[in-house]
C-alpha positions as CSV (number, residue, x, y, z in Angstrom):
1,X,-198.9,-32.6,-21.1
2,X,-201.6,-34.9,-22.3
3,X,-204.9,-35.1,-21.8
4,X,-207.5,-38.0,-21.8
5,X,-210.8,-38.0,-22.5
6,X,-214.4,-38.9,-19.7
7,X,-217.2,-38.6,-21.5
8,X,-216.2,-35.8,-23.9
9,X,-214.9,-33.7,-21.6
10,X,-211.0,-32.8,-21.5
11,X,-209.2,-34.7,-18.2
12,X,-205.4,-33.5,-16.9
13,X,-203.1,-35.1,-14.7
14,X,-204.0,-33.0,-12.0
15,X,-207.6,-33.8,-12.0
16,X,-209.2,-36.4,-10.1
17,X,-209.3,-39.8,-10.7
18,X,-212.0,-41.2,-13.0
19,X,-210.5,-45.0,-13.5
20,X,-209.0,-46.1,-10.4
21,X,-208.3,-50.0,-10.9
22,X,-207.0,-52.5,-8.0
23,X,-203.0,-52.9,-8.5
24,X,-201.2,-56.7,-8.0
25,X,-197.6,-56.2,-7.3
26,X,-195.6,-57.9,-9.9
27,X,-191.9,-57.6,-10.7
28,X,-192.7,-58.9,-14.3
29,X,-196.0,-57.0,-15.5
30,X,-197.1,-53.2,-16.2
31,X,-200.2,-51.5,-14.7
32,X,-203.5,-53.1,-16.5
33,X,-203.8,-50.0,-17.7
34,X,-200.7,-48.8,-18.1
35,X,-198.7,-45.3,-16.9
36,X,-201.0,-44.1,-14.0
37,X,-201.1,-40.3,-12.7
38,X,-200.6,-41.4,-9.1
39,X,-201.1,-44.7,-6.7
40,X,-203.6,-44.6,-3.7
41,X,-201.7,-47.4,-0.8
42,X,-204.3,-48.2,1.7
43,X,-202.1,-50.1,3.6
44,X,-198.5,-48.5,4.6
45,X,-194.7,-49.9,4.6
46,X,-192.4,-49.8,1.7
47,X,-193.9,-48.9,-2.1
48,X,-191.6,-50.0,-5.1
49,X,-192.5,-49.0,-8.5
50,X,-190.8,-48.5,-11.8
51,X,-191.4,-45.9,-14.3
52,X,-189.2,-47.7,-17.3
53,X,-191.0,-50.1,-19.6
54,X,-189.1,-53.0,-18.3
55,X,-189.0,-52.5,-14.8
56,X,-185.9,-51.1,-14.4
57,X,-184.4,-48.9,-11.9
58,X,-186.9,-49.3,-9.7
59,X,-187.6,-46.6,-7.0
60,X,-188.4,-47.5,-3.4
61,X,-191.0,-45.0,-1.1
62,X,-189.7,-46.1,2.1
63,X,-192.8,-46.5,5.2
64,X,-195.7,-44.9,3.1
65,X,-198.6,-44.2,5.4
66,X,-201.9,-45.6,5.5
67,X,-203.8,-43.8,3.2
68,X,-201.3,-42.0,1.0
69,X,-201.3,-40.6,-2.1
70,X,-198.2,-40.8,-4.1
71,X,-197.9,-38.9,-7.3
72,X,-196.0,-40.4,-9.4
73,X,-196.0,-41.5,-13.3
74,X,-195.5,-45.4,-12.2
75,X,-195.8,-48.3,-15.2
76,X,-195.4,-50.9,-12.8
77,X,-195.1,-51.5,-8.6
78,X,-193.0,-54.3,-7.9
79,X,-193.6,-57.5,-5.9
80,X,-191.3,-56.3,-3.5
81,X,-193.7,-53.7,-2.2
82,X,-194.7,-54.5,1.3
83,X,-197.5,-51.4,1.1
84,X,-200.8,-53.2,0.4
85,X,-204.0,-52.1,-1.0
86,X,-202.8,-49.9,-3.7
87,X,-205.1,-48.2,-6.4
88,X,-203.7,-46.8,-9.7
89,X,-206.1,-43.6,-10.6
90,X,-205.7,-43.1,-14.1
């Protein structure tokens, strides 16, 4: 697998998150900053999100928890999300 780069040291998925950014639910746009290693939903019911370029076949995380972690390789989380609060951790 890949790995990034903090401050010259050598980052893998499975280590924690060092660029967690706010996520706005949209049916039309990718992550700001693009495939994420997992979503943080503060908030619980029903996470959407799509791992295709385009948003398609969209996968549906039915009555997430408050607080959950979801690992996942998401590029986008769709409007129809009704989980709020979400954080991509890249």
């Amino acid at each position: 697998m890949a790995q990034k780069e903090w401050y010259g040291e050598s980052v893998g998925l499975a280590d924690p998150s060092n660029e967690p950014v706010a996520v706005a639910p949209s049916d039309d746009d990718d992550l700001p900053g693009g495939r994420c290693n997992y979503l943080y939903v503060g908030t619980g019911g029903d996470l959407v999100v799509s791992c295709e370029a385009d948003g398609a076949n969209p996968v549906t995380y039915a009555n997430v928890p408050d607080g959950a972690y979801i690992w996942c390789r998401a590029l986008r989380v769709m409007a129809t999300s009704t989980a709020a609060d979400i954080l991509a951790h890249y």
